[in-house]
N, C-alpha and C positions, 0 to 999 in steps of 0.2 A: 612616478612615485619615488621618493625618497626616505630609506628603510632609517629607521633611527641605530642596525647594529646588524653588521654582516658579520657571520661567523663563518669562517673557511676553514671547512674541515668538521665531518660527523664520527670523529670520534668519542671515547669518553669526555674527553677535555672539551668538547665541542660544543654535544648533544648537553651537555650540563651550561654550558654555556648559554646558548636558547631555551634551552628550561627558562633560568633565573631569569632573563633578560623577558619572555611570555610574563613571568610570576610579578613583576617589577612594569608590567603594562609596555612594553616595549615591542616596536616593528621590526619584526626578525626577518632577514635571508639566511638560510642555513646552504651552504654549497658543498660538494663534496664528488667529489672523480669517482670514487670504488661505492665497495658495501658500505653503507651505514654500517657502526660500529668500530669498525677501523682492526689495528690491533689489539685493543681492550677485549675483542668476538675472535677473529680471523686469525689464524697462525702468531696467537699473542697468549693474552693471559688464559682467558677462556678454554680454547682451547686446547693448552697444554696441561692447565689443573686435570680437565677431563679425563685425560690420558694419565695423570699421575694417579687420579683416583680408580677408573678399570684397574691398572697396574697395581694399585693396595689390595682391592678387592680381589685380584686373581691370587697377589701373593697370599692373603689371609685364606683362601679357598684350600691353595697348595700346602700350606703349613700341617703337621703332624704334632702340632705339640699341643692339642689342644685339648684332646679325649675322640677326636672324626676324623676321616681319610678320605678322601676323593681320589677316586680312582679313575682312569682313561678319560682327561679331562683334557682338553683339546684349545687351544688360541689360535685366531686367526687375526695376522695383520690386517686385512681389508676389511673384516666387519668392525676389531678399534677404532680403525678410522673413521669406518663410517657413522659410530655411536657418537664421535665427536665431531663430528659435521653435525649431527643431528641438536648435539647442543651449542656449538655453533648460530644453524639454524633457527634456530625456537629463540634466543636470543635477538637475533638480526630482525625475525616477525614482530617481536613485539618492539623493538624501537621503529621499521616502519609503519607498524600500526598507529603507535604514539605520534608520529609526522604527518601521517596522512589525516589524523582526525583533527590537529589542529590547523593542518590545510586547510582540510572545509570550513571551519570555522574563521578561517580570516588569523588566527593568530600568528601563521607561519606561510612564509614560502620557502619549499627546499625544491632546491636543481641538481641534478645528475650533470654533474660536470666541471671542469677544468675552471679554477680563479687565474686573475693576473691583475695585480694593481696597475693601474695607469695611472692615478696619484693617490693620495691617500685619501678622499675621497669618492674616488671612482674605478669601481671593478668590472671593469670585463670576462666572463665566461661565455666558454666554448662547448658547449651541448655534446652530446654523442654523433650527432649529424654534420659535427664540425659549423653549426651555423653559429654565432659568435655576436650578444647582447651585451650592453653597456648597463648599468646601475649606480643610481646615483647612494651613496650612503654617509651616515654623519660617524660611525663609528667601526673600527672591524674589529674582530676579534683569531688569528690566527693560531688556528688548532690544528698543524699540518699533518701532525705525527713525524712516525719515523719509521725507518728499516733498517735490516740488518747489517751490520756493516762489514762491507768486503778491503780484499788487499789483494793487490794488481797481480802479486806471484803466485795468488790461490785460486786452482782450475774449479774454480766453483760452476757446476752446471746445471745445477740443482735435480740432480738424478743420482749422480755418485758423490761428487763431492758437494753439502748441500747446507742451506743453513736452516733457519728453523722454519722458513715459507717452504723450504722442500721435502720438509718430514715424511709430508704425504705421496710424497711419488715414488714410495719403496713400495712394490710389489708384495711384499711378505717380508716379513722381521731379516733384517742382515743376521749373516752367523756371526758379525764382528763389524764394529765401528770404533773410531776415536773421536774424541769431541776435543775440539779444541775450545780451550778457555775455563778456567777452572772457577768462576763465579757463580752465581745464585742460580742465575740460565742455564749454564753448561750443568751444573751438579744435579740440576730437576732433571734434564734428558738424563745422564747417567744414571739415577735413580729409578726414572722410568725403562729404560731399556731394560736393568738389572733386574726390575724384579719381577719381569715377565719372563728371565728366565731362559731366552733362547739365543741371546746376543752375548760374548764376549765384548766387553764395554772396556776401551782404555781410553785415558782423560790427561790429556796435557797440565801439566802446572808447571809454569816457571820459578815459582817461590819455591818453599822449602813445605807450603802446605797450602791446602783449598781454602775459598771462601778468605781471600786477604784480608775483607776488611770487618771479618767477623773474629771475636775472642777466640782465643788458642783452644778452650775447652770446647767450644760450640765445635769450632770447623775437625778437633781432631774427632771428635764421637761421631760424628759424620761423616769424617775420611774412613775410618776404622769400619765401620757398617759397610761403607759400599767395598769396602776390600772385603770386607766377609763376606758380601755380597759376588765378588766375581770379579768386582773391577780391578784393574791395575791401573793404578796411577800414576805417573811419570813426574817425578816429581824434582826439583832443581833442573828442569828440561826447555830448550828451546827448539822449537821448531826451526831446522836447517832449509828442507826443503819438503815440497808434499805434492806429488805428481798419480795422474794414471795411469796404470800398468798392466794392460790386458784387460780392464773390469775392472779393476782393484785399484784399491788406494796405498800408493808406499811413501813412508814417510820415513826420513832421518832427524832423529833427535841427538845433541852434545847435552850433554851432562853437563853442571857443575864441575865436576872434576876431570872434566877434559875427555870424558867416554865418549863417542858414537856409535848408535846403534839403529842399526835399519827395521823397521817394522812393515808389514803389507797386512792390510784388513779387507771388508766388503766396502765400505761407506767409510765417509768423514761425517762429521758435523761440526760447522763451523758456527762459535758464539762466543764474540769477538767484541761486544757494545753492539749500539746502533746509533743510526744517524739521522738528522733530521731530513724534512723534506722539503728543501728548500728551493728546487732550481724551477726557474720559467714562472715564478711566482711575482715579480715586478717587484722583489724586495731590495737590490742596487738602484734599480733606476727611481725609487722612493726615497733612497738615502737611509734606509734604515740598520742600523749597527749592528753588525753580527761577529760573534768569535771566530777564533782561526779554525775552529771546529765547522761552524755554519748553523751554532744555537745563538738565540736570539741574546740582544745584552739586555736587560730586565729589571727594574727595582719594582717586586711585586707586581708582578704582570704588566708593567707598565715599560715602554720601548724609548728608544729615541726619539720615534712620533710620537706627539702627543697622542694622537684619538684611534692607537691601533697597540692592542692588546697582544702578548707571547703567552700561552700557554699550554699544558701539556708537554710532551717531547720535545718540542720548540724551543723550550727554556733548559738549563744546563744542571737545573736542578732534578731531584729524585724520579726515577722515571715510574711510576707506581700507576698505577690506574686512580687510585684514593686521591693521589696527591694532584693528579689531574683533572680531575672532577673538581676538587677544592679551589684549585686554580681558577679554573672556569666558571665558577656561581662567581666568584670575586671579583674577577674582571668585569663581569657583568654589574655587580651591584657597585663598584666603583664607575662603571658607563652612567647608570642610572644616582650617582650620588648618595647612594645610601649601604651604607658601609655597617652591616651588623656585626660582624668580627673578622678580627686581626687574622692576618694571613701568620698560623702560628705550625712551624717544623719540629719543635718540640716531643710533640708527643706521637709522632708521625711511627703508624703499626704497621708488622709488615709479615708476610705470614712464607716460610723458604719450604715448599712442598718436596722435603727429602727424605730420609733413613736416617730417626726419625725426624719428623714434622718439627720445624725452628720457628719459633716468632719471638717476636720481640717488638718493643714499642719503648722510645726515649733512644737516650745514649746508652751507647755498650762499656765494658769498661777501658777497653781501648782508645777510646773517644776521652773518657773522661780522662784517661792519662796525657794522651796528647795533648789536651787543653790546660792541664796544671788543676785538675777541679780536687778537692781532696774529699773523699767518698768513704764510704764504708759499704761493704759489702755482702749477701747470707744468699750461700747455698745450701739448694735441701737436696738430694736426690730423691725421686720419683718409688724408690723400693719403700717408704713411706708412706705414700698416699695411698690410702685404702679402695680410690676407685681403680687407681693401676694395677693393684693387687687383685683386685676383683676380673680385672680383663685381662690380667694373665703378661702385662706390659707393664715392666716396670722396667723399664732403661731411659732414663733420662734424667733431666733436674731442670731445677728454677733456681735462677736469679735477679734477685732483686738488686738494684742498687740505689741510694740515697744518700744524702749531703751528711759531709760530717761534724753535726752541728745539734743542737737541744732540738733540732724542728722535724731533723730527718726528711727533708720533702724530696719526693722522688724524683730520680733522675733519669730513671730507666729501669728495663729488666729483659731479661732472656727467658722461656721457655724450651725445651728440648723433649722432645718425647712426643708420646699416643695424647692427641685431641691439649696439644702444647697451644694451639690457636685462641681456644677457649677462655685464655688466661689473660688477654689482652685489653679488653674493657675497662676493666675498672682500674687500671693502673693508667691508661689514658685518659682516663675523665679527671684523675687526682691531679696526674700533671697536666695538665689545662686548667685545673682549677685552682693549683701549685702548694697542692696539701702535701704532708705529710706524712708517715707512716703509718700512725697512728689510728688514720682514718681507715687504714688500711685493715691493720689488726681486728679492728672494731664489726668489721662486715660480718655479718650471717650470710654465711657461706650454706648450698644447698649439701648437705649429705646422703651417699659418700658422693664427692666431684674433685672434677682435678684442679681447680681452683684453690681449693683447702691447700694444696701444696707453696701454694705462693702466699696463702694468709700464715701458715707456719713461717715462711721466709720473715714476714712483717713480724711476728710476734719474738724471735731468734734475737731480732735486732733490739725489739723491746728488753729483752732477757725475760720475757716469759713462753716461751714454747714448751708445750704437747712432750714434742718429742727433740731430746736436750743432745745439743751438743758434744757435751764433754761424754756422753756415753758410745755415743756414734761418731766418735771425732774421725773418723776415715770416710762417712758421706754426708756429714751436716758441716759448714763451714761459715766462718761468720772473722770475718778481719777490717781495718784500716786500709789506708792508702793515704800515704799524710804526704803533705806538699813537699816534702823534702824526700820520697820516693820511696821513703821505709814503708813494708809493710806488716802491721803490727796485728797478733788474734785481739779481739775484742777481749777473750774473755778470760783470757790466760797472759795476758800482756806478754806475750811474749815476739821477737821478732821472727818473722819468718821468710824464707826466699823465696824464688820466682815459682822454684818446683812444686813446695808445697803452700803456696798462698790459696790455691782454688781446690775445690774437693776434688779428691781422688775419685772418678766418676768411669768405673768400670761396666761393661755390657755385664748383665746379669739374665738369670734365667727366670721364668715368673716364682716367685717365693711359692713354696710349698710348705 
């Protein structure tokens, strides 16, 4: 038999992949070495949210600011872990449920085991019993994934020094780790570690602040937290050397300014990027083009070969679970010739499970600067929004941003704070649908929600908001960004600099 679309690899990017290709009448081989799920379940997204969210839950447990006290309240490393295996688990059952039923039905065959092209029409795998069948197929779809990525001078063992597949093989909370890598990854583990409270957390950063390629205001209310929080951040620091020392992890860090200073902790964690999974897979001996990295080369999931598809991790683009999924129905419905929508990064949302919770969806305004885009921009701070006030959370803000032009179509925006996630929809559907502000302002928003805070943003811009600027001009902000790099207030024409262009957006206690 000759499958009309071999997909290698049950990951997200995979398992969406034989969906659309099933949906689109098409004969799938789904193949895959590990768990179904991949890292989208396994030591990936899943379950590290799991673990961020126990760690909310305990911090909001431990908290006294609320009017209740818990008292002789107890955490145990091995039962966290093992709540997050369990959703893990529950997880992984239900996408083999999903497989097995369209097994029987003839829609699908999945194989437990090892791909390797022999050309681009013919894949051989290798079973768990090492016995090794041939298949004949007219399309593949390559959804390898990825893992974490090591460096030849770091004694990573995944006991002491570990990366994020080693999480799980600490016996009980360290009294101290450092993480290396001060990105989205690294700042989730820091966050989690911190606010359960029994780890001293320090955190590498070579720049001058976390979170590089997020706005100055985002990453510092997020540095600033986890320093209130416990962590020490090493920040203009390069890692010299990082060795084991009796049990212990000792690392030397130089300064910027020419300091070294030695540290010794329990644990490292290393979160460094990741890498594709690319070797023994018959992609040289295919001829298929890859970066000096070893991600595939791509225009819209589409490769060197014609009839063999990059998706997921595989590609050098956003490594999201969202974005892999999306990857995956496309490649398929481009196998299958039918093309419902454009493969669009635009409005691409993305949710940073930190102190507090960041999302965001579109460009940020760093991006827009980069690019020469000239925007206008409205911050609200969150001590406004009556459902923050209501949960006793109000440290954060929203921003919006959009074109600076009669249309104002959006370009993106930031949330920062309690249930910041929930603000993401409808700023995505506009820019996919490449509206406007206005449309924005216009919503019936549910009362009180934290949404309302980002429909004040829309309406700032209009010059009709609620709650006005020029009274609160220390946490509502509302300016320019004109092509020639001035940034001007919208409402005050007057010009302003780098320090105060964006609200002054200080940690606050719940309004009384």
């Amino acid at each position: 038999m000759t499958y009309d679309v071999c997909v290698i690899g049950a990951g997200p990017s995979g398992v969406a992949a034989a969906m659309r290709s099933i949906d689109l009448g098409k004969s799938v081989l789904l193949i895959d070495k590990g768990k179904v799920g991949g890292a989208g379940v396994f030591n990936g997204a899943l379950a590290s949210k799991t673990l961020w969210e126990i760690s909310e839950n305990y911090k909001t447990a431990k908290s006294n600011k609320f009017g209740y006290y818990v008292f002789d309240s107890e955490v145990d490393y091995s039962t966290v872990i093992a709540e997050m295996h369990k959703a893990e688990n529950e997880k992984h059952s239900q996408i083999k449920e999903q497989l097995q039923f369209l097994e029987r039905e003839g829609s699908l065959r999945f194989i437990n085991g090892r791909a390797k092209l022999i050309t681009n029409t013919l894949v051989e795998v290798t079973n768990s019993h090492g016995i090794k069948e041939e298949y004949q197929v007219d399309n593949v779809i390559m959804a390898v994934g990825s893992r974490p990525r090591k460096l030849d001078h770091l004694p990573i063992d995944e006991k002491t020094v570990v990366t994020s597949d080693g999480i799980t093989s600490f016996n009980e909370f360290p009294k101290s780790i450092v993480i290396l890598g001060a990105g989205v990854i690294g700042c989730e583990f820091a966050t989690i570690f911190s606010n359960f409270g029994q780890t001293k957390v320090h955190i590498i950063d070579k720049a001058d602040r976390i979170l590089p390629f997020e706005d100055d205001d985002v990453a510092s209310m997020v540095s600033r937290n986890l320093e209130e929080n416990g962590v020490l951040v090493h920040k203009n620091s390069s890692l010299k050397s990082m060795k084991i020392v009796d049990g212990q992890v000792e690392y030397v860090l130089e300064y910027s300014d020419g300091r070294i200073e030695i540290f010794t902790v329990e644990k490292a964690l290393i979160s460094i990027g990741r890498v594709p999974n690319v070797e023994n897979l018959g992609l040289q001996e295919v001829g298929m083009e890859l970066d000096s990295r070893g991600f595939a080369i791509d225009t819209d999931t589409k490769t060197s070969i014609p009839n063999i598809y990059a998706v997921g991790d595989f590609t050098a683009d956003i490594a999201l679970v969202n974005i892999a999924e999306m990857e995956g129905r496309f490649a398929a419905e481009q196998i299958a010739g039918v093309q419902e929508s454009e493969m669009i990064y635009d409005n691409i949302s993305t949710i940073m499970f930190l102190n507090p919770e960041v999302a965001g969806v579109g460009k940020n305004e760093k991006a827009c600067r980069k690019e020469g885009i000239p925007h206008k921009v409205a911050v609200m701070d969150y001590r406004f929004v009556n459902r923050a006030i209501a949960k006793r959370r109000t440290q954060g803000f929203f921003k919006l941003i959009v074109t600076d032009d009669k249309e104002m179509k959006i370009l993106g925006m930031r949330a920062v704070g309690d249930q910041a996630s929930s603000t993401i929809e409808s700023v995505a559907m506009l820019i996919a649908l490449d509206r406007g502000v206005k449309d924005l302002a216009d919503l019936i928003f549910p009362h009180p929600a934290v949404t309302e805070g980002l429909q004040e943003c829309a309406r700032m811009l209009l010059g009709k908001s609620i709650v006005k600027p020029r009274v609160f001009n220390q946490h509502l902000k509302c300016y320019r960004y004109c092509a020639d790099g001035r940034v001007i207030d919208v409402f005050s024409n007057t010009l302003l600099n780098e320090s105060n262009a964006q609200a002054s957006i200080e940690p606050t206690e719940p309004v009384e």
